[in-house]
C-alpha positions as CSV (number, residue, x, y, z in Angstrom):
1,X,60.2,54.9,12.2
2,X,62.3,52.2,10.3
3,X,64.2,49.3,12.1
4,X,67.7,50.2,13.3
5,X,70.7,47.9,12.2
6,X,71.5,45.7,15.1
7,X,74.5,47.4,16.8
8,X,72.6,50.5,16.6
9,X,69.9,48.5,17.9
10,X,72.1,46.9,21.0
11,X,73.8,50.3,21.4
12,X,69.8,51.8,22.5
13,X,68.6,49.5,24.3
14,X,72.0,49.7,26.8
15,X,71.3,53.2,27.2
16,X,67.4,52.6,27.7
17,X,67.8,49.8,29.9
18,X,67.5,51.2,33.2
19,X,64.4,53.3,31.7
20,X,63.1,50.1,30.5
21,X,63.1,48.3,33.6
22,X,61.4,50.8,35.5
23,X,59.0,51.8,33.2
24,X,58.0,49.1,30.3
25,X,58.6,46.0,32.5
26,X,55.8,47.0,35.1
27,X,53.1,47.5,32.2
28,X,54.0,44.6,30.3
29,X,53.6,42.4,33.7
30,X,49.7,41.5,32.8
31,X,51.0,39.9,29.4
32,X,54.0,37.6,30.9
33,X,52.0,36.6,33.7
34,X,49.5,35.2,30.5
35,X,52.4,33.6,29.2
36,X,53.4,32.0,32.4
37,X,50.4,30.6,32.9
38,X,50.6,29.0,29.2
39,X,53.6,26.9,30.5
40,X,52.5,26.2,33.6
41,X,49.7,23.7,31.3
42,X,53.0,22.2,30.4
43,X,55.5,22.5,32.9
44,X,54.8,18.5,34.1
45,X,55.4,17.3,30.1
46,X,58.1,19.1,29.8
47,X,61.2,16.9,27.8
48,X,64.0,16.2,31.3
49,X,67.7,17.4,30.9
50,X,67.1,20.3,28.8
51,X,67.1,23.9,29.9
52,X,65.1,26.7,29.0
53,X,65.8,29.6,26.7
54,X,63.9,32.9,26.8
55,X,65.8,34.9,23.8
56,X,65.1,38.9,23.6
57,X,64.9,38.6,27.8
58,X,65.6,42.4,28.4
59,X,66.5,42.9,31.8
60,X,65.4,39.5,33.3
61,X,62.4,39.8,34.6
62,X,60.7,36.7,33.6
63,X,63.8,34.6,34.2
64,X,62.9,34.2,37.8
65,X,59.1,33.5,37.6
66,X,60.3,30.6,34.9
67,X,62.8,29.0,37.6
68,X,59.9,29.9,40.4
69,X,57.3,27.9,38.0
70,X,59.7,25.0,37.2
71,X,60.7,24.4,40.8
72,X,64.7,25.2,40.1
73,X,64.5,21.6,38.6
74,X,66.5,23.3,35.4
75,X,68.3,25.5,33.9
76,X,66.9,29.1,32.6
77,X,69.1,30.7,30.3
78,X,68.3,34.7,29.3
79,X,69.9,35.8,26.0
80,X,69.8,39.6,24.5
81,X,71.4,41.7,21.7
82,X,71.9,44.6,24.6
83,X,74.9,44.1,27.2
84,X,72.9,46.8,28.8
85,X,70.0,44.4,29.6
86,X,71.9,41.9,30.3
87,X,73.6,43.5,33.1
88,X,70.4,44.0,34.7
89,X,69.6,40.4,34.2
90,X,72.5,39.3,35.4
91,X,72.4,41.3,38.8
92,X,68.6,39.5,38.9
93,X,70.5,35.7,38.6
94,X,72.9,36.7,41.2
95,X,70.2,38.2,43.5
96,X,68.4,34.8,43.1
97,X,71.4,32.4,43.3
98,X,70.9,31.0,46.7
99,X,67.5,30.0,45.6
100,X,67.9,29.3,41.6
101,X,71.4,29.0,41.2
102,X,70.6,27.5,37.4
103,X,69.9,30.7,36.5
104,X,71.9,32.6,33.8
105,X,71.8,35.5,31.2
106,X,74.2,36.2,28.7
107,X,74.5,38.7,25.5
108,X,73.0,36.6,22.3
109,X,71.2,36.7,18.9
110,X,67.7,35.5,19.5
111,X,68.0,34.9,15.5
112,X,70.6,32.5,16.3
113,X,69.1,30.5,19.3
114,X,71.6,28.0,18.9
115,X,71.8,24.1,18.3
116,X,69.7,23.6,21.8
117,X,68.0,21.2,22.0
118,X,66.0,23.2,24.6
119,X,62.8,22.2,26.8
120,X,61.1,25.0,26.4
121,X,61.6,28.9,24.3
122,X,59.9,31.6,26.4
123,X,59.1,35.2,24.8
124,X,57.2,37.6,25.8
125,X,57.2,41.4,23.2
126,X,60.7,40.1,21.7
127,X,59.8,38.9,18.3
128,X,58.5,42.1,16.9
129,X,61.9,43.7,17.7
130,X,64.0,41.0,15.2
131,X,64.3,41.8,12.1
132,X,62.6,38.7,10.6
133,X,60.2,37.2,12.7
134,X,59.0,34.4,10.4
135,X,62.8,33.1,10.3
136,X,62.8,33.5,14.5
137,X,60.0,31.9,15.0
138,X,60.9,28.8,12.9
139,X,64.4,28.3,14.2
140,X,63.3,28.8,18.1
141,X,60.8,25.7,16.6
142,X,64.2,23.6,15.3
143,X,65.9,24.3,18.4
144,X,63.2,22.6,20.7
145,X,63.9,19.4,22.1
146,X,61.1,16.7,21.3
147,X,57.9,17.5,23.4
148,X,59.4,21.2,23.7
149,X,57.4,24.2,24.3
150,X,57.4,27.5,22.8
151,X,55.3,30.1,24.3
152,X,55.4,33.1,22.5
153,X,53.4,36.7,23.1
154,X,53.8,38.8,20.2
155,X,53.3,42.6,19.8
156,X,50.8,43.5,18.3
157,X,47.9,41.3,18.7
158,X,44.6,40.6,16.8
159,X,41.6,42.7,17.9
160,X,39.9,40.0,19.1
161,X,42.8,39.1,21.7
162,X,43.1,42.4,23.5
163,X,43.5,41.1,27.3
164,X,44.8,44.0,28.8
165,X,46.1,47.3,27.9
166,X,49.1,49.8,28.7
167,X,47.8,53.7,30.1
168,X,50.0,56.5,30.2
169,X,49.3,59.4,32.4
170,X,49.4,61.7,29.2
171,X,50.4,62.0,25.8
172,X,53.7,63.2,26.4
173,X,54.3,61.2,29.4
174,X,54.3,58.1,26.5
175,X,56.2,59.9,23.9
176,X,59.0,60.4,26.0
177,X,58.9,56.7,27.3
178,X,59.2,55.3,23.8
179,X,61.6,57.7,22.8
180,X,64.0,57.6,26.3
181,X,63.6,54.1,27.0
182,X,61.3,52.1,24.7
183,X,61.5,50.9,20.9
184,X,61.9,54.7,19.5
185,X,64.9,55.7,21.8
186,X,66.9,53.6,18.8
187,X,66.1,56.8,16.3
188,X,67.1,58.7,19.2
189,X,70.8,57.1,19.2
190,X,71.0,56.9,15.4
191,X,69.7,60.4,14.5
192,X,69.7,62.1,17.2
193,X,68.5,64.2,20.4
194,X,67.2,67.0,18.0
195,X,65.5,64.9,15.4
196,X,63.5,62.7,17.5
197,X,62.5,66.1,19.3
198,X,61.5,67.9,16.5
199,X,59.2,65.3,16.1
200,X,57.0,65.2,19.3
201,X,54.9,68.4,18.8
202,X,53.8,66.5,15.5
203,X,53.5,63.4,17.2
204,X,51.2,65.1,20.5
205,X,49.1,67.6,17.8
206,X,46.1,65.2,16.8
207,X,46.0,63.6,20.3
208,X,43.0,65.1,22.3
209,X,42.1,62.8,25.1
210,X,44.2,63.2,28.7
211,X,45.0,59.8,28.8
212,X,46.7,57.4,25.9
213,X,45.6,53.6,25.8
214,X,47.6,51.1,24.1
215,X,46.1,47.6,23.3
């Protein structure tokens, strides 16, 4: 399925945000806590007076471990192309204002991190969703303050660095996942209910096992 345009893209992941958060955020919990505990090695070096940006954040979920891990000693800032999402994220930072009132999340182009400079650039499964990750990745690099820290979990990963996996209690049970509230549900907006239908009894044919593993 080929990359929607980014409105498209914004307008998918609103819809599928709710579906996200119940259902992708859980099984992607194994991979962030990896990441987490790649800036905790850091956290004590970390360059003062500068916040911390985590771009593609979805519907916050890691925002709170980061101000948890850094002791609310700065700021955490959550961007994301879907308003969607970021409602979710922002009812999270409101949740957690008594405790972390640095926290904030606001709709952004994680192409565009902006002039920064930031302490740290958290991501966990956003890159593979921008449309240039080379480009990202370099300007989330120029916008780090000196000493900064990007830690950065890309989808997908080498054989040789399969940690964990993601199980689905059946074929279909996935295919309607991805396609209702995961990376496919864009071809769903763009093309429509009947398209992306008429494409799950060729997508479910060659599949024999019970259960679907993704690694």
């Amino acid at each position: 399925m080929a990359l929607a345009g980014s409105d498209v893209l914004a307008e998918s992941w609103t819809s599928a945000a709710p579906g996200y958060d119940e259902l992708f955020v859980p099984r992607f919990a194994p991979w962030t806590e990896d990441a987490l505990a790649a800036l905790t090695q850091h956290k004590h070096s970390l360059p003062e007076d500068h916040e911390v940006l985590v771009p593609c954040c979805g519907p916050g979920q890691e925002l709170l471990p980061i101000a948890e891990l850094l002791g609310g000693e700065r700021a955490v800032r959550g961007t994301d192309l879907a308003p969607g999402m970021i409602e979710i994220a922002q009812s999270r930072c409101v949740a957690a204002a008594a405790r972390f009132g640095r926290m904030s999340a606001e709709v952004g182009d994680a192409m565009a991190p902006g002039a920064g400079p930031y302490a740290a650039i958290f991501s966990v499964f956003g890159l593979q969703q921008l449309p240039d990750p080379v480009a990202a990745i370099e300007a989330w690099v120029r916008a780090l303050a000196p000493g900064g820290v990007a830690v950065v979990c890309y989808w997908p990963m080498g054989a040789g660095e399969r940690r964990h996996r993601i199980e689905w209690p059946c074929p279909a049970g996935m295919w309607e996942g991805m396609t209702r509230s995961g990376p496919w549900h864009a071809q769903r907006v763009r093309r429509g209910d009947a398209f992306v239908d008429g494409l799950r009894d060729d997508f479910l044919a060659p599949v024999k096992t019970s259960l679907l593993y993704y690694t």
